[in-house]
TORKOL-983099 format. One record per residue (C-alpha): x negated, y, z; residue in three letters. Coordinates in pm, whole numbers, plus 50000, padded with zeros to 5 digits. Example, Ala and Ser with C-alpha at 12.3 -4.5 7.8 and 13.67 -1.06 7.14 Angstrom:
2
487704955050780ALA/486334989450714SER/
***
This chain:
462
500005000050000UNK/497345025050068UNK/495625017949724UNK/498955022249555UNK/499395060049771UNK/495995067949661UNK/497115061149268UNK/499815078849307UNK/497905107349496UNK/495585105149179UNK/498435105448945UNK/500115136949094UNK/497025155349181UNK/493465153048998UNK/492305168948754UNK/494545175348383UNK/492405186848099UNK/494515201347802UNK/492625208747469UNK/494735226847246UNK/496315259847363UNK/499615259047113UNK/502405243947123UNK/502085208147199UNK/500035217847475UNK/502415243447627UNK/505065224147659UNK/502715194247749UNK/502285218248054UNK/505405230548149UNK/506455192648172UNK/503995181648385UNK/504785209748654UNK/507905203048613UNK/507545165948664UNK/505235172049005UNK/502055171248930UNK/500095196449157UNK/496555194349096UNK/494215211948857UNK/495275223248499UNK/492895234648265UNK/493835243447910UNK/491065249947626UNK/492075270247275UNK/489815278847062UNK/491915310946971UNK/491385344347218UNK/495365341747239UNK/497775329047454UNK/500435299947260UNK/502565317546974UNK/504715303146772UNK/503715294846392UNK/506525292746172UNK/507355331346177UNK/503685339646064UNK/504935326445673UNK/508495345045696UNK/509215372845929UNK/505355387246028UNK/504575390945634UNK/507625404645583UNK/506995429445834UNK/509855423446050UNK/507755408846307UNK/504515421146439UNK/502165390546465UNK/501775402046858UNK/505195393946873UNK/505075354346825UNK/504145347247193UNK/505855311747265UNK/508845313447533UNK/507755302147889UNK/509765277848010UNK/508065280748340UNK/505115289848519UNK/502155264948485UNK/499455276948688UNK/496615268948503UNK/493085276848443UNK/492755291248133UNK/489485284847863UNK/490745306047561UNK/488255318347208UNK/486065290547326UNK/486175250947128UNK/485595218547246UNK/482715203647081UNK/482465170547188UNK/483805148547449UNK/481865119947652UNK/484245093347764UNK/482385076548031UNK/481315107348155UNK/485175122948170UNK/483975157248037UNK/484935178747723UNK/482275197747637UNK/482715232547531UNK/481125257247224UNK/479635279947486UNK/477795253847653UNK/479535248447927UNK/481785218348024UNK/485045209748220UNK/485285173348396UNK/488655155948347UNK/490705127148531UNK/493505131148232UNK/492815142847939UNK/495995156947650UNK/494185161647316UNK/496295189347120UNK/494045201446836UNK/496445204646571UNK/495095213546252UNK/493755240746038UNK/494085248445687UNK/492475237445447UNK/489985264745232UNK/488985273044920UNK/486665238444909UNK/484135268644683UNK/482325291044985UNK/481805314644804UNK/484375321344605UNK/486845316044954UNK/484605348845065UNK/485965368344797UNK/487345403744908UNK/491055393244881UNK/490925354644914UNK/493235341345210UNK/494405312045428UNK/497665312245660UNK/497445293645974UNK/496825316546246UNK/498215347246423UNK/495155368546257UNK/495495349345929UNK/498745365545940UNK/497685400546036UNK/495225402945729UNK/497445392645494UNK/500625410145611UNK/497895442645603UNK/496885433945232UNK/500605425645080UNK/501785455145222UNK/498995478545018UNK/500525465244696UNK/498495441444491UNK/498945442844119UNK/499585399944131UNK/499505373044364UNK/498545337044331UNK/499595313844525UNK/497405282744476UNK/499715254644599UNK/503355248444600UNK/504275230944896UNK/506355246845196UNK/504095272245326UNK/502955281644942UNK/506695284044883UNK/507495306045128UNK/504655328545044UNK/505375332544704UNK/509345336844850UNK/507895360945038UNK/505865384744743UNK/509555382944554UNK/511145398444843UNK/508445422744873UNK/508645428644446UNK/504965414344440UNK/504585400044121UNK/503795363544220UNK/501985336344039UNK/501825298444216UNK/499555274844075UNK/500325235044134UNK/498865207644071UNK/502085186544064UNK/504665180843809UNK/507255207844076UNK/506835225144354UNK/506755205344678UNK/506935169944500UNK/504615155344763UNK/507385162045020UNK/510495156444874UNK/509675139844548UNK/510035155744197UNK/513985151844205UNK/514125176844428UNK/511405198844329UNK/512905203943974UNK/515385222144190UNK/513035241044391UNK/511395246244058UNK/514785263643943UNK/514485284744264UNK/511035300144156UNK/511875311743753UNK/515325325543912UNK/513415344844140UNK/510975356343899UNK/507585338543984UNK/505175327443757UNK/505525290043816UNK/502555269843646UNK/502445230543737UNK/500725204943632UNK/497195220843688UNK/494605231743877UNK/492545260344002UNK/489055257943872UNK/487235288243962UNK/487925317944131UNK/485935348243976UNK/484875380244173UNK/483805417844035UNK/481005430644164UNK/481495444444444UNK/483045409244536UNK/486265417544503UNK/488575389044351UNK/489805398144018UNK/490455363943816UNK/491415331743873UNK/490245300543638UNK/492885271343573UNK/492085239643433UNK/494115239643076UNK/492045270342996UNK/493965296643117UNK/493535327043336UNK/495335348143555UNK/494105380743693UNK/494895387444060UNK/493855412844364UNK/495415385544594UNK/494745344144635UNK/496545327144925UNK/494865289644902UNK/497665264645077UNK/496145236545010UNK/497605215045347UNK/496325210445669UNK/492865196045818UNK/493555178446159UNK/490675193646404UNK/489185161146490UNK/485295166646422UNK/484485181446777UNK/485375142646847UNK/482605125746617UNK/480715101946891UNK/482935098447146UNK/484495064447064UNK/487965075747013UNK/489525063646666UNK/489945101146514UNK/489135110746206UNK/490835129345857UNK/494225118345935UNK/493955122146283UNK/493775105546634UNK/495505070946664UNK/497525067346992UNK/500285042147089UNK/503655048047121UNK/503465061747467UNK/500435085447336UNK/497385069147476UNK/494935074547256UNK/493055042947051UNK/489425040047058UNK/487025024246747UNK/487824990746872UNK/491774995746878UNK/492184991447243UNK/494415020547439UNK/492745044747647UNK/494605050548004UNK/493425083148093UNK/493225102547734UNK/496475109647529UNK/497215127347189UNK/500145151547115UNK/501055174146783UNK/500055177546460UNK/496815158646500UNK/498095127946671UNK/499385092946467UNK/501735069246603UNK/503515040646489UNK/507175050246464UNK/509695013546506UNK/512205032346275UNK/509465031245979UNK/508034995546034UNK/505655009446282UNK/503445023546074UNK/501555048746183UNK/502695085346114UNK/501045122546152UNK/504155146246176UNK/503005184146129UNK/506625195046263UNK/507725216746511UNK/509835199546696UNK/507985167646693UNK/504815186346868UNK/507885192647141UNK/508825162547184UNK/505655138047171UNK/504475168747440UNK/506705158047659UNK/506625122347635UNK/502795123747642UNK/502645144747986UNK/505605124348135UNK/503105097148035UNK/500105105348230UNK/501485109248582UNK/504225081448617UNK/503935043248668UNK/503285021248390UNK/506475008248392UNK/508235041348374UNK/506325049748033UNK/508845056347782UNK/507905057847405UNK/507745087147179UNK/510755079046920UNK/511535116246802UNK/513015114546445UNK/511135137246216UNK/512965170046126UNK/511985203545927UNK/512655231145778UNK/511895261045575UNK/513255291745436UNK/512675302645071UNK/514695320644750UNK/517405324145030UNK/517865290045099UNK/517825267845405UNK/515955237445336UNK/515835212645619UNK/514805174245622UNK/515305143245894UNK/513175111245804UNK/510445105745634UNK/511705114345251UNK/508055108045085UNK/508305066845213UNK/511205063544989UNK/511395049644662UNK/515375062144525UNK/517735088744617UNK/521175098144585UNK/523225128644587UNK/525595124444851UNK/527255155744898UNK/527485189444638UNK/525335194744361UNK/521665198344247UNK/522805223143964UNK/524595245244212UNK/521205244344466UNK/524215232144749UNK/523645199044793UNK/522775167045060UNK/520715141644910UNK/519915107545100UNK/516725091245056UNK/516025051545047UNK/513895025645106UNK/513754986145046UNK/517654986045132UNK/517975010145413UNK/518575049045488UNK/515555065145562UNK/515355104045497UNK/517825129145456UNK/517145168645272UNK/520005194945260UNK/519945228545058UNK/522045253345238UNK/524115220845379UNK/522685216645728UNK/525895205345906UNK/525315171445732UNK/522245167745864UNK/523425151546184UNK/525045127946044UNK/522205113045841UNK/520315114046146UNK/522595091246290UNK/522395068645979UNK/519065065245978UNK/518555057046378UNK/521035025346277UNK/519255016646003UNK/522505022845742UNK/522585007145419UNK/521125026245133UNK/522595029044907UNK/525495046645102UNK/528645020445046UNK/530945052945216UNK/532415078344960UNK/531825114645095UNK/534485145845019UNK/532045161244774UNK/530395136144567UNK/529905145944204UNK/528955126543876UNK/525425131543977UNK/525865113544313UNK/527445078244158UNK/524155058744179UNK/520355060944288UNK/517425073444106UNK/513855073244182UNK/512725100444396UNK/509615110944195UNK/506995113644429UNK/503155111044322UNK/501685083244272UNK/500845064944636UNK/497755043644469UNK/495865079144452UNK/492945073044721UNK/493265091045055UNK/490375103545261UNK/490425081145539UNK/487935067745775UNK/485725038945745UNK/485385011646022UNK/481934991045965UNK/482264959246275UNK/478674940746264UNK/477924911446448UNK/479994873546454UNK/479814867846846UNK/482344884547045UNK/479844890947283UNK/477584911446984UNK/479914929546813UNK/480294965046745UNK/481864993346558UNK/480545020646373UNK/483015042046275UNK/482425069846016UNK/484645098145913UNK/485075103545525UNK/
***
């Protein structure tokens, strides 16, 4: 009995390490005061600011209608913490319990909640991406500069990307009459999310607001005057554009390097972690006193044959947050899994665009509700039999529903017949996305040695 007290002393007290100072880790916080736990709580950003909240920076802040100093997330409550802010962790020594930090200094841990996140991902030229005029949009000051350099009134814009936050941008320079030129790779804008059924719509959505849509190629080169200004961009059919303004949204890199060496499985796609958030080392076996939360964490998820998913979504960063904290001070048996059912959103031509699922696993998809042509529409997405994503335009209210459908594991196609089901709805079609035989840049896991008792891992981020 008095080794279980001390446990639970341990549990409720000690020492909490949180590295990432967004989001996931806020919240992370806020639950663990709120679930009793009393002893020290450090929390380590690598940006000079307090937690804000993201998704405004791409809509409201360069818009204008929101300062960037205005994002601060809501407290839910106090947290009492030691706070580490404009200073990374660098590295992080497992047997040692201590995260090492970029200005030399360290902080021991008994827990540890890795919250990294991720960053964008630049111009992959240096120094073209230090062109006078060549952006990224992640953070708060991201958002400051760019808001700053729409607002003096570029003669064109290219937006080199056309996913969700190149979307919005390029939403964004129409409602600011920038003339706006996006650049993508793919056959439509934000195939790789919703597949190319879809995107011909959000393709529609660009030419009706007047952007020059060009996909199907690439960005070769950006070019700079002398006085290293950007003036041209370079695509790869042979065509130019000129430009005072290039926002590259590219995606996301998941801030895992400052982990290289420390035994934990994280690389490109992120840190692995169990359902309950413990984090996986090289050799697949759970950690008990390190967990993963947000953007840069991967999980199996039951409701998508377990494999093992990186969800850069709001309210998914909210959720595993909680479950992860919850996590590290309670019993083993009172772990409870992370089981949140992906959602987004986004904002763009004057349209509400929101998802639940996983669209880009599926294979068909069916019009369920409204009408492509009309840009008012549900769509259901499909896979090997079953329901497994959901996307409205403008039709949110439905969105519940598929939730519900795909929780239960509902037949796809949909056997039900819905009140607004046109001609386009009466039967599947594939969704269109990319092809999923194009390599990834994942890690490599070398094991050497046949004993059990000689074995070992090297693992090796691509």
């Amino acid at each position: 009995m008095a080794v279980d007290g001390s446990l639970e002393r341990l549990r409720r007290e000690g020492r909490i390490v949180v590295v990432g100072a967004s989001l996931a880790g806020l919240r992370a916080a806020e639950t663990l005061r709120e679930e009793g736990f009393t002893g020290t709580l450090t929390m380590i950003g690598d940006e000079p600011y307090e937690p804000y909240d993201r998704p405004p920076l791409s809509k409201q802040v360069l818009l204008g209608r929101v300062p960037a100093d205005h994002t601060a997330l809501p407290r839910r409550r106090a947290i009492e913490a030691q706070w580490r802010l404009g200073v990374a962790a660098t590295g992080l020594d497992l047997s040692a319990k201590r995260v090492a930090l970029a200005d030399g200094t360290s902080v021991e841990y008994d827990r540890l909640l890795i919250a990294t996140g991720v960053r964008s991902r630049p111009w992959p030229n240096e120094l073209e991406a230090g062109l006078d005029g060549v952006f990224v949009l992640r953070t708060r000051d991201d958002a400051t500069r760019l808001r700053h350099r729409l607002k003096a009134g570029p003669s064109r814009v290219l937006v080199i990307g056309a996913g969700f936050t190149g979307s919005e941008i390029a939403s964004v320079c129409r409602e600011r009459d920038l003339p706006v030129t996006v650049a993508e790779r793919g056959p439509t804008p934000l195939s790789g999310a919703l597949g190319s059924v879809i995107g011909d719509v959000a393709a529609q959505l660009h030419h009706q607001h007047g952007v020059d849509l060009r996909c199907g190629v690439m960005v070769t080169g950006l070019e700079g005057d002398g006085a290293g200004r950007l003036r041209r961009a370079h695509f790869s059919d042979g065509g130019t554009v000129d430009a005072e303004v290039a926002v590259v949204a590219l995606g996301a890199t998941r801030n895992t390097e400052w982990l290289a060496g420390s035994g934990l499985a994280a690389g490109p796609r992120g840190i692995a972690c169990d359902a309950g958030c413990r984090a996986f080392d090289v050799r697949g076996i759970v950690a008990d006193d390190v967990f993963v939360a947000g953007d840069v964490a991967r999980s199996p998820h039951p409701l998508f044959g377990y494999q093992f998913l990186s969800l850069e979504h709001w309210g998914n960063a909210v959720a595993q947050a909680a479950v992860a904290a919850h996590n590290m001070i309670c019993r083993g048996e009172e772990r409870r899994p992370h089981l949140w059912t992906p959602y987004f959103w986004s904002a763009q031509f004057g349209v509400n665009i929101k998802s639940v699922g996983v669209p880009n696993m599926a294979d068909q998809i069916i019009v369920s509700q409204g009408s492509l042509g009309e840009h008012r529409f549900t769509a259901a997405y499909g896979y090997q039999g079953r329901v497994i994503a959901a996307v409205t335009f403008d039709q949110a209210k439905w969105l519940e529903f598929h939730q519900r459908q795909i929780e239960q594991a509902a037949p796809f196609p949909p056997p039900f017949t819905t009140v607004d089901r046109r001609a386009e709805g009466m039967r599947p079609v594939p969704a269109g996305f990319p092809d999923p035989s194009v390599p990834t840049h994942g890690p490599q896991v070398t094991v050497s040695g046949h004993s059990p008792t000689d074995q070992r891992v090297t693992f090796t981020p691509a």
